[in-house]
C-alpha positions as CSV (number, residue, x, y, z in Angstrom):
1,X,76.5,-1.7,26.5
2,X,78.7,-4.9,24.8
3,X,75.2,-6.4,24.1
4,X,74.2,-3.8,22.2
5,X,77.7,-2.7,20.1
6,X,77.0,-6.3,19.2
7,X,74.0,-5.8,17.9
8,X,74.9,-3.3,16.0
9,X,77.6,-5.1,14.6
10,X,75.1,-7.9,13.1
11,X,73.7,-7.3,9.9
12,X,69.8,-6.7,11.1
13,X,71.2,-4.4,13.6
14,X,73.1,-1.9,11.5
15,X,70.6,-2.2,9.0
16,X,68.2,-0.9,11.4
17,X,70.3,1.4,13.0
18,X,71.0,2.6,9.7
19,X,67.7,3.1,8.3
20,X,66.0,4.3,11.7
21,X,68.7,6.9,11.5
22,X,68.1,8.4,8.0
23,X,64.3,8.7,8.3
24,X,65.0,10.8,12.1
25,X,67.6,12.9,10.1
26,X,65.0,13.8,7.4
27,X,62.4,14.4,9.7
28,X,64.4,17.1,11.7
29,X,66.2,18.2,8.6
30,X,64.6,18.3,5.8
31,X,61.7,20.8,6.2
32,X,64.2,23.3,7.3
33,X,66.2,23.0,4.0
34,X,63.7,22.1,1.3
35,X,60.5,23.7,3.1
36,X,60.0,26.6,0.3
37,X,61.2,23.9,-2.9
38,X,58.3,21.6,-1.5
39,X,56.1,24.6,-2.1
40,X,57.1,26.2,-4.7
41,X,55.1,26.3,-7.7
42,X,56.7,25.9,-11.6
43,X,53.5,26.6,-13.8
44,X,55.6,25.7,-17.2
45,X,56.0,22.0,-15.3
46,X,52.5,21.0,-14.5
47,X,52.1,17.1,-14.0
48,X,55.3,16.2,-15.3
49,X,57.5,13.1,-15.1
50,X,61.1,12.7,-13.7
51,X,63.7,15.4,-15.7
52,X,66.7,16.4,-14.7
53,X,64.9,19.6,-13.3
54,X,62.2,17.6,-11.0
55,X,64.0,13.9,-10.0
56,X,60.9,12.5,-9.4
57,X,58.2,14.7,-11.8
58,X,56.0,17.4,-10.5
59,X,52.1,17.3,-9.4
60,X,49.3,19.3,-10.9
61,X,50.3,22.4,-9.6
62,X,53.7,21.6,-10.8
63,X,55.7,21.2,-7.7
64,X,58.1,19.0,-6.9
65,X,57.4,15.9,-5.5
66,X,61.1,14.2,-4.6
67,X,61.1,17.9,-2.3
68,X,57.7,17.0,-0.8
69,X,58.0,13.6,0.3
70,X,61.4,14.7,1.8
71,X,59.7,17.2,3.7
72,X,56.3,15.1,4.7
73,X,59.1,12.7,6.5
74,X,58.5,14.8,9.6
75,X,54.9,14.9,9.8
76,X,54.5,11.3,9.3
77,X,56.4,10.1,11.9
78,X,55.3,12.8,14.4
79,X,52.3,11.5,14.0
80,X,52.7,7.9,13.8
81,X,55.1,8.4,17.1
82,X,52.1,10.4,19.1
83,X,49.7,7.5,18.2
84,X,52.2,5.4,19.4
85,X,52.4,6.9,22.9
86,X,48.7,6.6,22.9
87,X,48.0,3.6,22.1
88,X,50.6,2.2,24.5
89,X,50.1,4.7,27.5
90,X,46.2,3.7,27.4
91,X,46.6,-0.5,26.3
92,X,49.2,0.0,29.8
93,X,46.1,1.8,31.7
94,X,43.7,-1.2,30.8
95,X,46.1,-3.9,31.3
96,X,47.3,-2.9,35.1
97,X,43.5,-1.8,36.1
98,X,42.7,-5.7,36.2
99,X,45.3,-5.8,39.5
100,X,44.2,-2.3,41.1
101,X,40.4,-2.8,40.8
102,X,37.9,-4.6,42.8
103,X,37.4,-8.1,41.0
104,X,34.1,-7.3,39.3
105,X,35.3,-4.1,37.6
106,X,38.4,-6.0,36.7
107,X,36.1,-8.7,34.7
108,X,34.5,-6.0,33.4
109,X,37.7,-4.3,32.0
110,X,39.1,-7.7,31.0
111,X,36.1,-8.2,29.2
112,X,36.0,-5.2,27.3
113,X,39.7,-5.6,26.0
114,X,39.0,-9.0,25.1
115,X,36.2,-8.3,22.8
116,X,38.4,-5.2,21.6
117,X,41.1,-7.5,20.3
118,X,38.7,-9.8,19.0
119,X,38.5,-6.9,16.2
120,X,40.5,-6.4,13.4
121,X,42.9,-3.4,13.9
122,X,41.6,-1.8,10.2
123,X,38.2,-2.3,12.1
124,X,38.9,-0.5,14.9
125,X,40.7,2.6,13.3
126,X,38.1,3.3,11.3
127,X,35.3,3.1,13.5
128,X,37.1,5.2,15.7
129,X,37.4,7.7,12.9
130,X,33.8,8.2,12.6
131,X,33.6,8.8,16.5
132,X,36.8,11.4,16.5
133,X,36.3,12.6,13.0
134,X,38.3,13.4,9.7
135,X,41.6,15.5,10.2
136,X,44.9,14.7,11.7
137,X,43.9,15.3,15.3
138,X,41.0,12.7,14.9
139,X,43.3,10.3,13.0
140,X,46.1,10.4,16.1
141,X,43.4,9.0,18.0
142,X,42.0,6.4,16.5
143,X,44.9,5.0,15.7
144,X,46.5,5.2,18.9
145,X,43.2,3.7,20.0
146,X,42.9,1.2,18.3
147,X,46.5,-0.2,18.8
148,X,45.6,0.1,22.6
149,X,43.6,-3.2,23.1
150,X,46.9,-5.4,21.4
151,X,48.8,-3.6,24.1
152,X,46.5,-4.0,26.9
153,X,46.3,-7.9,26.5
154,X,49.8,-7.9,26.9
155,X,50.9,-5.8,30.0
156,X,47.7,-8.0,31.2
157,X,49.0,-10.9,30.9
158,X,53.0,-10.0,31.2
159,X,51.3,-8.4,34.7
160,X,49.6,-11.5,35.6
161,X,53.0,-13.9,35.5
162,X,54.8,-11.1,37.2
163,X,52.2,-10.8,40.1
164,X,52.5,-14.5,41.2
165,X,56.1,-13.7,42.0
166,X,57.2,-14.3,45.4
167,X,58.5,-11.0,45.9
168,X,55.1,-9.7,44.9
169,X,53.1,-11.8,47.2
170,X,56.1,-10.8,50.2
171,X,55.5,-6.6,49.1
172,X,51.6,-7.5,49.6
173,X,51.8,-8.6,52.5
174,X,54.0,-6.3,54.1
175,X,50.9,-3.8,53.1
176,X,52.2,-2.4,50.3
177,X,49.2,-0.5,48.7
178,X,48.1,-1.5,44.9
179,X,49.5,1.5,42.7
180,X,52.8,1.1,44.6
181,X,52.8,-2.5,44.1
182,X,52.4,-1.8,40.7
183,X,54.6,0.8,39.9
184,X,57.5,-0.4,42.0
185,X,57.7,-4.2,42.0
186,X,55.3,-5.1,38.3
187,X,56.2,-2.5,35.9
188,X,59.9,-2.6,36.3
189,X,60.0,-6.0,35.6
190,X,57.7,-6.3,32.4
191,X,59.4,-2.7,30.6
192,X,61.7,-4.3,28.7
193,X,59.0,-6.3,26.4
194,X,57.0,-3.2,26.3
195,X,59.6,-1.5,24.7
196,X,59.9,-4.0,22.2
197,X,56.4,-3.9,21.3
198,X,55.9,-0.6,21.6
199,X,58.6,0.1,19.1
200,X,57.3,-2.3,16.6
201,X,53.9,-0.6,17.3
202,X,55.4,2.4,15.7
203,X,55.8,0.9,12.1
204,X,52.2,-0.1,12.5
205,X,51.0,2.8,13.5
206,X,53.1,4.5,10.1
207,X,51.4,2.1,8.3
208,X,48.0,2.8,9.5
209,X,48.6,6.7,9.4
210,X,49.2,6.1,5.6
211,X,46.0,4.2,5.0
212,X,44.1,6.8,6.5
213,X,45.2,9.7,4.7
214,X,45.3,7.8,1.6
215,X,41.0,7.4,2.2
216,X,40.9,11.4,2.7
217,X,40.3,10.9,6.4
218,X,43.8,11.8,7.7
219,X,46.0,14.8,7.0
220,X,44.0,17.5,5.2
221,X,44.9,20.2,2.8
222,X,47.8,22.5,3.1
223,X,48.8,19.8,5.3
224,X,50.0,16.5,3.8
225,X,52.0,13.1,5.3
226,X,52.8,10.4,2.5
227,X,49.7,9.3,2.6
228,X,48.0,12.0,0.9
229,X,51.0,12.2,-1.8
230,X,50.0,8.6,-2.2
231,X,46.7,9.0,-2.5
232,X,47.2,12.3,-5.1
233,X,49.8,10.4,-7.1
234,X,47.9,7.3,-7.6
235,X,45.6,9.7,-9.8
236,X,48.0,10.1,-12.8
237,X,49.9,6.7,-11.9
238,X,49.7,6.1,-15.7
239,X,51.6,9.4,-16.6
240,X,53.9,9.3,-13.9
241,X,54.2,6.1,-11.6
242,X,57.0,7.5,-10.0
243,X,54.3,10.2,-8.1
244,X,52.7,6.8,-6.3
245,X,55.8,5.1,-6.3
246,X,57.9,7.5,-3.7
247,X,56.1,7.7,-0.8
248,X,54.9,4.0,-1.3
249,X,58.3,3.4,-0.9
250,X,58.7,5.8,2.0
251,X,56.1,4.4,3.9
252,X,57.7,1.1,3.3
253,X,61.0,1.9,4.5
254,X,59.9,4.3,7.1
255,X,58.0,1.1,8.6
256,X,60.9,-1.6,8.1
257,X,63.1,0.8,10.5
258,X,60.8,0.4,13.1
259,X,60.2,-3.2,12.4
260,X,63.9,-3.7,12.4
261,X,64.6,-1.8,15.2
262,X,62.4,-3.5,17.7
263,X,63.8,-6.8,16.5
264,X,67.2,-5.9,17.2
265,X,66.3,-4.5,20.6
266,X,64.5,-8.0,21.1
267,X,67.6,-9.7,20.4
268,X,68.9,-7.9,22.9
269,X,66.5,-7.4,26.1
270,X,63.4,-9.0,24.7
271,X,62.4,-11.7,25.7
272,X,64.2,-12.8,29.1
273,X,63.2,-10.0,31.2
274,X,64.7,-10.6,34.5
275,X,65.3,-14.7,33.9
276,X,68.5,-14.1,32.9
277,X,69.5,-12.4,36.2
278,X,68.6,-15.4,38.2
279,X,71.2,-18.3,38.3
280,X,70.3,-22.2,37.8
281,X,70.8,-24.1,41.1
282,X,74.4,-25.3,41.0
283,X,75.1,-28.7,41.4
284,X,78.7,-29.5,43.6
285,X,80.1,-33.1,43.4
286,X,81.3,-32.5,46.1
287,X,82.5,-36.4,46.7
288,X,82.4,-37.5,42.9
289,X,85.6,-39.1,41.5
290,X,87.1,-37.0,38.7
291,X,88.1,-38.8,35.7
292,X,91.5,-39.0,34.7
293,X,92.5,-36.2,32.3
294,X,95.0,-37.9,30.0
295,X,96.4,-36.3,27.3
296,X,94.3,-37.6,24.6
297,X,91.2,-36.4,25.9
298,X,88.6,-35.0,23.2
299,X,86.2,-33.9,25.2
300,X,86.1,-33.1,29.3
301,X,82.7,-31.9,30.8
302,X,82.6,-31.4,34.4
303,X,79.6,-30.4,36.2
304,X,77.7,-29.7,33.1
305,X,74.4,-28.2,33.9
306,X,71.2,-27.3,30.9
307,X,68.5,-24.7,32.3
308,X,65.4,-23.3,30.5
309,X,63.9,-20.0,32.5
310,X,60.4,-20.2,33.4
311,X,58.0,-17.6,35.6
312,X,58.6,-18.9,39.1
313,X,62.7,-19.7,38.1
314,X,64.6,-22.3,36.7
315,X,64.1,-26.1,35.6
316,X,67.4,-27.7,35.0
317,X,67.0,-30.6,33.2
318,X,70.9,-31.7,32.6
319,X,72.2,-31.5,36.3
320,X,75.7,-31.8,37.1
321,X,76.9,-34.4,34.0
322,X,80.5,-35.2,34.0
323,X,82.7,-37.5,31.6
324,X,85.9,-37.9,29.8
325,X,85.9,-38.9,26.0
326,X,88.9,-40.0,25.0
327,X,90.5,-40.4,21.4
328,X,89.5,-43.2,19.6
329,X,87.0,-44.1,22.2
330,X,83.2,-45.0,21.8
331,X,80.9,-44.4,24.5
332,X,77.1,-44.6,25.0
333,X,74.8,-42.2,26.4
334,X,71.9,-44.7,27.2
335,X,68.5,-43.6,29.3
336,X,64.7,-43.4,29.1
337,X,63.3,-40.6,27.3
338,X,63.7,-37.2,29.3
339,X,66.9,-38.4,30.6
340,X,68.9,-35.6,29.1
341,X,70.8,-37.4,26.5
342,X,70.3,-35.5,23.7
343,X,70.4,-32.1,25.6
344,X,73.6,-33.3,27.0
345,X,75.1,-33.9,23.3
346,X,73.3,-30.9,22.3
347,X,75.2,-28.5,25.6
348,X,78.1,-29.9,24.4
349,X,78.2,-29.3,20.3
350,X,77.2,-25.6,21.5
351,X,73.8,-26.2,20.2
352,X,71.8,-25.3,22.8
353,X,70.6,-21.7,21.8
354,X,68.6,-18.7,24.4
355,X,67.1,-18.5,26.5
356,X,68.8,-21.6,28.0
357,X,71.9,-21.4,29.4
358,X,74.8,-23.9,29.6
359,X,77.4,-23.8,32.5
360,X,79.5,-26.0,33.6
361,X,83.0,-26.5,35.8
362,X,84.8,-27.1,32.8
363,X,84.1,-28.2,28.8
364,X,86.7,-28.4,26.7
365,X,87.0,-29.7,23.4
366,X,90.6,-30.5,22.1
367,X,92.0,-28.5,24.5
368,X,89.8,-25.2,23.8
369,X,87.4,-24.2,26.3
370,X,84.0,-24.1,24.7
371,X,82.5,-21.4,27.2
372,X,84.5,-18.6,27.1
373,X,86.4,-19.2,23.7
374,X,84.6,-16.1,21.5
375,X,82.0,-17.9,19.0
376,X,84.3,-16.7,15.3
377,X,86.6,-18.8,16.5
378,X,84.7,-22.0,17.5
379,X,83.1,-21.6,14.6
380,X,85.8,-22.9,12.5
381,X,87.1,-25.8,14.9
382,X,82.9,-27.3,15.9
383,X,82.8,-27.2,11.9
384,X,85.5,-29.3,11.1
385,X,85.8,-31.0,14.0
386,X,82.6,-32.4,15.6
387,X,80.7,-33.8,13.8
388,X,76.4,-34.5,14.9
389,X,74.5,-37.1,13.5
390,X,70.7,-36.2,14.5
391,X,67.8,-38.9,15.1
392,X,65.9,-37.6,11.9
393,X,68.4,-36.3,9.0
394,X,64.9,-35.8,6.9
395,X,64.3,-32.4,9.0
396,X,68.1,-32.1,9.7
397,X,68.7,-31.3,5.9
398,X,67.2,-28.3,4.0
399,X,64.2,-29.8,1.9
400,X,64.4,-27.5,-0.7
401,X,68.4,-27.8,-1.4
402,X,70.3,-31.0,-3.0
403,X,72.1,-33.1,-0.9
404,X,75.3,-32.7,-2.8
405,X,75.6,-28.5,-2.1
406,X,74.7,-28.8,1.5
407,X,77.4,-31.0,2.0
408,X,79.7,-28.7,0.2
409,X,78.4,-25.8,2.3
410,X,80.6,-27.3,5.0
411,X,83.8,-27.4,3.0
412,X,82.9,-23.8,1.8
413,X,82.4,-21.9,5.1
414,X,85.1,-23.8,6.8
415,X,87.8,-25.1,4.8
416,X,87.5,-22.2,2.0
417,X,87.4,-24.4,-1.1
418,X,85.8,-23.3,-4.1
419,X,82.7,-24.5,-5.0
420,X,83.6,-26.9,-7.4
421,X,86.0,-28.8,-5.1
422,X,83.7,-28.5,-2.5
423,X,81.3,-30.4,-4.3
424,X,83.4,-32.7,-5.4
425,X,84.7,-33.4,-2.2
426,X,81.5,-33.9,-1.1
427,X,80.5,-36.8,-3.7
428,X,84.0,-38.7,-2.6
429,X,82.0,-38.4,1.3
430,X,79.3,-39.4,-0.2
431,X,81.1,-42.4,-1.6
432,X,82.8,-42.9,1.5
433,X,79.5,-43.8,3.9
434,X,78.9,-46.6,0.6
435,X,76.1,-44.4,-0.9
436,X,75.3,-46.1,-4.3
437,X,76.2,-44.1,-7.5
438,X,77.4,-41.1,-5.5
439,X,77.8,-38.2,-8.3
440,X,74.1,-38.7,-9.0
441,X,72.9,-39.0,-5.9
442,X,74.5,-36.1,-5.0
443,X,72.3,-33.9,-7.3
444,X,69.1,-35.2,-5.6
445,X,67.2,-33.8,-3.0
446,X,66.8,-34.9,0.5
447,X,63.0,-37.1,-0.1
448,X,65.0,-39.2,-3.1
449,X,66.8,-40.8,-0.4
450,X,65.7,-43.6,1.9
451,X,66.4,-43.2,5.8
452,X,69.2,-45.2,5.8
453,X,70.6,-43.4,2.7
454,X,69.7,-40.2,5.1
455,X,71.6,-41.2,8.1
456,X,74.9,-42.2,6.0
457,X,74.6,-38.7,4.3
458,X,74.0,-37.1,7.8
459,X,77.1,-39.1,8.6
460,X,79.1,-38.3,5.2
461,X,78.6,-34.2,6.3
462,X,80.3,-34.5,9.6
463,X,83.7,-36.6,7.3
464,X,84.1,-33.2,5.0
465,X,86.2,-32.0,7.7
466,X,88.5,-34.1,10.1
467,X,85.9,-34.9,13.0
468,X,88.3,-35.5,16.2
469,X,84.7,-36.5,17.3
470,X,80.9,-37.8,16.0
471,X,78.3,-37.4,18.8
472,X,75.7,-40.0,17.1
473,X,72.0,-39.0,18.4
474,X,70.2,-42.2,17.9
475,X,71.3,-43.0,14.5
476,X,69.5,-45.9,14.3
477,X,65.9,-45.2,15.4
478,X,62.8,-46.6,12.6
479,X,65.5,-48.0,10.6
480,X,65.3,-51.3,10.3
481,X,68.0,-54.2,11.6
482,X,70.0,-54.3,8.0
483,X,70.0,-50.7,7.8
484,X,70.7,-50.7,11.5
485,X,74.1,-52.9,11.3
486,X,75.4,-51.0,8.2
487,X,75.2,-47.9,10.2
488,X,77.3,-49.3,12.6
489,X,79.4,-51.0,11.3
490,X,80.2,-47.1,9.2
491,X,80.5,-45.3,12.7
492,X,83.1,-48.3,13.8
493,X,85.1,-48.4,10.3
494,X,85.5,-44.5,10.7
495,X,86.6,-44.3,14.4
496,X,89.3,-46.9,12.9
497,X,90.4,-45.2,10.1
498,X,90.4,-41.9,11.3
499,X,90.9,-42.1,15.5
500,X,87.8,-40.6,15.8
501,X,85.9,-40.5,19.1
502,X,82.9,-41.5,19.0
503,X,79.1,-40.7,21.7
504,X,76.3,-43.4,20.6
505,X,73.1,-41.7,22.1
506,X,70.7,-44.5,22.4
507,X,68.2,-45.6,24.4
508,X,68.6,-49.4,23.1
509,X,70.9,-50.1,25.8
510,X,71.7,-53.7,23.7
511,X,72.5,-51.8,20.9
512,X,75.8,-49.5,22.9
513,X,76.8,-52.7,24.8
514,X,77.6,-54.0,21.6
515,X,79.5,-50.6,19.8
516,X,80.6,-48.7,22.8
517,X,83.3,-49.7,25.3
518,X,82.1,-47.5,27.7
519,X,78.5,-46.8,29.3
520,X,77.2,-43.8,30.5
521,X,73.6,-44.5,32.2
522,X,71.7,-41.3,32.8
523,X,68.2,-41.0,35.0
524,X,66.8,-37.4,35.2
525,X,69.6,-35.7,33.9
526,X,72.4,-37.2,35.8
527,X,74.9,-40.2,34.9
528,X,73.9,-42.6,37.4
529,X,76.7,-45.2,36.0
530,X,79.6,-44.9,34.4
531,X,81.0,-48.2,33.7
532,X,82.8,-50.7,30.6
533,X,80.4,-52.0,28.6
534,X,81.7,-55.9,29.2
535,X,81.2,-55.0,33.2
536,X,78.8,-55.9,35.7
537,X,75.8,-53.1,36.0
538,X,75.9,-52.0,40.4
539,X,73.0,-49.1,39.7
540,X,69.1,-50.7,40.3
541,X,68.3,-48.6,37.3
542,X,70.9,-49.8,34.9
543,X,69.9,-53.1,36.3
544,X,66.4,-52.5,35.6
545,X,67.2,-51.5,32.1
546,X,68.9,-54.1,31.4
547,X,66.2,-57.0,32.4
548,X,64.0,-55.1,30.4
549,X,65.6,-55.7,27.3
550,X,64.7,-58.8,25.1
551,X,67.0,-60.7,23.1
552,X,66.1,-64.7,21.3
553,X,66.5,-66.0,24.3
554,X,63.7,-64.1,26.1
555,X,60.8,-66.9,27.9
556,X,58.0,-65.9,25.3
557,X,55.5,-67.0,28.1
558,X,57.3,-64.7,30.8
559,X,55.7,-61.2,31.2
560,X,57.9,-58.5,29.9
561,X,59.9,-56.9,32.9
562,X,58.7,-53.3,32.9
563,X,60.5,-50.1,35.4
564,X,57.7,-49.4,37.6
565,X,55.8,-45.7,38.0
566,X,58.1,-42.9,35.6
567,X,60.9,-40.7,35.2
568,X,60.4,-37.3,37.2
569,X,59.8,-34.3,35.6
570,X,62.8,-31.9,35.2
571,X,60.9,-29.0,37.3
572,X,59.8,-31.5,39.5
573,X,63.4,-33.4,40.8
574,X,62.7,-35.0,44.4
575,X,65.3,-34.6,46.9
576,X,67.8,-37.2,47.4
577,X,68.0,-40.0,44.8
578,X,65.9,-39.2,42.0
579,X,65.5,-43.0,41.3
580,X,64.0,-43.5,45.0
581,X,60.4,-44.0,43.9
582,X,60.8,-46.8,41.4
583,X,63.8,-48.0,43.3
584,X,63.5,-51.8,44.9
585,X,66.1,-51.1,47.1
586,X,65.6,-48.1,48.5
587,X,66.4,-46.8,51.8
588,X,65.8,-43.9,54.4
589,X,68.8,-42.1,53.0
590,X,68.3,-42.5,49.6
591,X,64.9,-40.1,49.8
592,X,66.9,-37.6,52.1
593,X,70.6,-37.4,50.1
594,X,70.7,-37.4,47.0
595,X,74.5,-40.0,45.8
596,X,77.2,-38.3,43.4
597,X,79.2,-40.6,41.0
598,X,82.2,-42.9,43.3
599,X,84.3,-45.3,41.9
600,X,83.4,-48.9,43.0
601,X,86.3,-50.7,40.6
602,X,88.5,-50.4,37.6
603,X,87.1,-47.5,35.2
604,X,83.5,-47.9,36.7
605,X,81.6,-45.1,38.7
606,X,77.7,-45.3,40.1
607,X,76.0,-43.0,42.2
608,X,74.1,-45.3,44.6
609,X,74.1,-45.4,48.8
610,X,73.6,-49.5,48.1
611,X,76.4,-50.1,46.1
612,X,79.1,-47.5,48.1
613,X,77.7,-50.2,50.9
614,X,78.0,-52.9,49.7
615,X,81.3,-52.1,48.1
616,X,82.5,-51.2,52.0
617,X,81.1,-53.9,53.5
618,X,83.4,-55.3,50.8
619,X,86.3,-53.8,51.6
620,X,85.9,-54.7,55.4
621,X,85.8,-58.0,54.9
622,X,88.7,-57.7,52.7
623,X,90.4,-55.8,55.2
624,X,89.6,-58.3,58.2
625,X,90.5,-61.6,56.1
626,X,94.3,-59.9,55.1
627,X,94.6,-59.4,58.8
């Protein structure tokens, strides 16, 4: 019930509610008030325009036409609705056969909806017209029969994705027969995007009922749905435009409340049928150091976990990250690609939109938690105080708006200054990231600028507020090495002039050793190592990283060191050490447990059974020397 008061409250969803409202309200009410005014018949007004008498004009028998479009509210929809329930109990009918039948009568059904769709829809309800004939009974059914094959493709296939369920297979085999099968363990579980579509096959439906008695084929005399009104007042449009223009409109509206409607409903139970009730395999530390929590800390994520629903569950592609950013600090999120960097700066910005979902033991962002702290009030403190630089600012800015006003959007939504402060705040960020005749360039669009230009704009929009924090998603990627060092050089200049916190998302491990003072080294969505950036890498794959990188004083005549074989796929994890089949050093244990982060010195943390063994084997000797 929450989810949908809050629906309501957005403005789509009242909109909707709104509209859908008014045109069930007409067509209950209005032909019992204005039945006899819709009828009645003024002779001294013949084929008038609007008066104060007749709002909208009178036909050519001189009644009223406001009255009778009021009044044809209820036939219209009665009849788009009974299509409706047509179209979708028959398209359910010839989606579900495929599971029930033999497999050569299921072709043969699959077959025939697949030519059906094939079909334009004005196609089909016409030539079902001819077959049921002209009148409103004969225009029900073609038009709920001709939405059927649309509908039947997708129970089909929403029936095929259920069916290789687990459950399903379990309920087979236990000898449950077909139709109960169906009815008890498929159809419950693919309603909720058959409601959508069904509602939003209601406005087409409306639409098509209109067409159709526009042509003469739908709703005969007495009878009339907007359709006909449409199709008599587009006779004297040029005397009276108003006669076409009222149930053009009412059609329209009538069709944007159902429209609306099954959007909203979407938004609301759409789309994740049943993923969301499933949970994302947790991931316990249950031996991993936790970081100090000083009082400076920015940001604290513990146990962080990213999953995407798909048919047979979950893939979690961020699994258990955990880190400390303090203020002032500069770390570096280095990995291949599919490591779950950027998703990780991404969960933690609150970016990460449905139908993933972000959980974690803790995140908290100066002081606030971020995952139960209601969004209106995140709103204001992620907008002036975190700042994301994105890899490509050319499809992170709005193409068609100048650089200048998007920049003073920020100042606008969240700091409420007027616009012409805003925008001159934003030329004085502008001139802060050393863009070149700043007031003009603010007035340009997006394209006028080069990438670097880009990047230090990107950066100039997270400095309209007070960022406590810039999470920097590799900045510096296709730009070349001078554009490269201004950028950061910019980064470092405002984490000293500000105390700003600073993530450097990179995959050019060189390039964070360099910035960063801390490294965070992540292999299929876990930080593997967590160590200074001046220290000596324990973890095979940071070590393997790092030998692969070339610098002036790289052999030329030496093969490049490559990382055998490739990352896993996030649906695809091994157990144990997800490193174990490129590892050099790998061992019995590794493929069988799978190592959580342990501190092995001084601010450094890697999850790795060789270098916990090495660093006991260590601390024996130690132990048996001091002895």
């Amino acid at each position: 019930m929450a989810k949908w008061l809050a629906a309501l409250r957005t403005p789509v969803g009242a909109f909707s509610a709104t509209l859908l409202l008014l045109v069930f309200a007409l067509a209950v009410f209005a032909p019992i008030l204005w039945h006899d005014n819709a009828f009645a018949i003024d002779t001294e007004a013949i084929a008038q325009g609007p008066s104060a008498a007749h709002w909208l004009g009178t036909d050519d028998l001189g009644r009223d036409i406001l009255f009778r479009v009021l009044v044809a509210t209820r036939l219209s929809v009665l009849l788009a609705v009974f299509a409706t329930v047509i179209g979708v109990v028959t398209g359910l009918v010839l989606g579900t056969l495929p599971s029930l039948l033999p497999r050569p009568a299921a072709r043969l059904v699959t077959a025939a909806v697949n030519i059906a769709v094939a079909f334009p829809g004005l196609l089909l309800v016409l030539f079902f017209s001819v077959i049921f004939g002209v009148g409103a009974q004969g225009a029900v059914l073609a038009v709920g029969f001709a939405l059927a094959p649309a509908f039947a493709r997708l129970a089909q296939t929403l029936s095929a994705s259920v069916a290789g369920q687990d459950f399903v297979s379990a309920a087979r085999i236990s000898g449950v027969g077909r139709i109960r099968l169906l009815v008890r363990h498929i159809l419950p579980n693919i309603g909720e995007p058959l409601v959508v579509n069904a509602t939003l096959g209601a406005g087409a439906s409306l639409l098509a009922f209109a067409g159709l008695s526009f042509l003469g084929i739908g709703v005969q005399a007495p009878e009339y749905d907007w359709g006909r009104l449409l199709g008599e007042g587009l006779n004297g449009i040029y005397v009276n435009p108003a006669a076409a223009l009222a149930p053009g409109v009412a059609v329209v509206l009538a069709g944007l409340a159902f429209n609306l409607a099954g959007e909203t409903v979407a938004g609301v139970i759409g789309v994740r049928t049943g993923l969301r009730k499933l949970a994302p395999r947790t991931v316990v530390p249950a031996r991993e150091a936790v970081a100090e929590d000083r009082d400076d800390a920015v940001l604290v994520v513990e146990n962080l976990q990213v999953a995407f629903p798909r048919p047979a569950g979950w893939t979690v592609p961020v699994r258990g990250v955990s880190f400390t950013v303090h203020a002032g600090e500069a770390i570096g999120v280095v990995g291949e690609s599919g490591s779950g960097k950027s998703l990780t700066g991404l969960a933690v910005s609150r970016l990460v939109e449905a139908p993933a979902v972000v959980t974690a033991d803790r995140l908290d962002f100066a002081g606030r938690p971020l995952l139960t702290t209601p969004e209106r009030e995140l709103r204001g403190l992620l907008g002036t105080s975190l700042a994301m630089v994105f890899q490509d600012p050319m499809t992170s800015f709005n193409p068609t708006r100048r650089i200048g006003r998007q920049l003073a959007e920020v100042a606008e939504q969240h700091q409420g200054l007027p616009r012409a402060k805003a925008f001159e705040r934003a030329v004085d960020r502008l001139r802060a990231v050393r863009i070149p005749a700043a007031g003009r360039r603010a007035k340009q669009y997006p394209h006028e600028f080069s990438g670097g230009m880009r990047q230090r704009a990107m950066i100039g929009m997270g400095l309209m507020g007070d960022p406590r924090l810039i999470i920097a998603d590799e900045p510096t990627t296709a730009l070349d090495v001078t554009v490269q060092r201004q950028l950061l050089r910019l980064l470092a200049r405002t984490r000293a002039e500000r105390d700003t916190a600073i993530i450097l998302i990179s995959h050019d491990i060189a390039v964070v050793s360099q910035t960063c003072e801390r490294m965070l080294v992540m292999y299929a969505g876990r930080v593997v190592e967590d160590m200074p950036s001046a220290g000596t890498p324990r973890h095979p794959y940071t070590r393997a990283l790092l030998a692969a990188t070339l610098d002036l004083e790289t052999d030329r005549d030496t093969p490049l060191a490559v990382i055998p074989g490739r990352p896993p796929e996030p649906d695809r994890v091994p157990t144990g050490c997800a490193f174990a089949d490129r590892c050099p050093a790998v061992t019995d244990r590794c493929r069988l447990e799978d190592p959580v982060l342990e501190s092995v010195g001084s601010s450094h943390r890697v999850a790795c059974w060789e270098a916990s063994a090495s660093l006991s084997t260590k601390e024996t000797v130690t132990a048996g020397g001091a002895e």
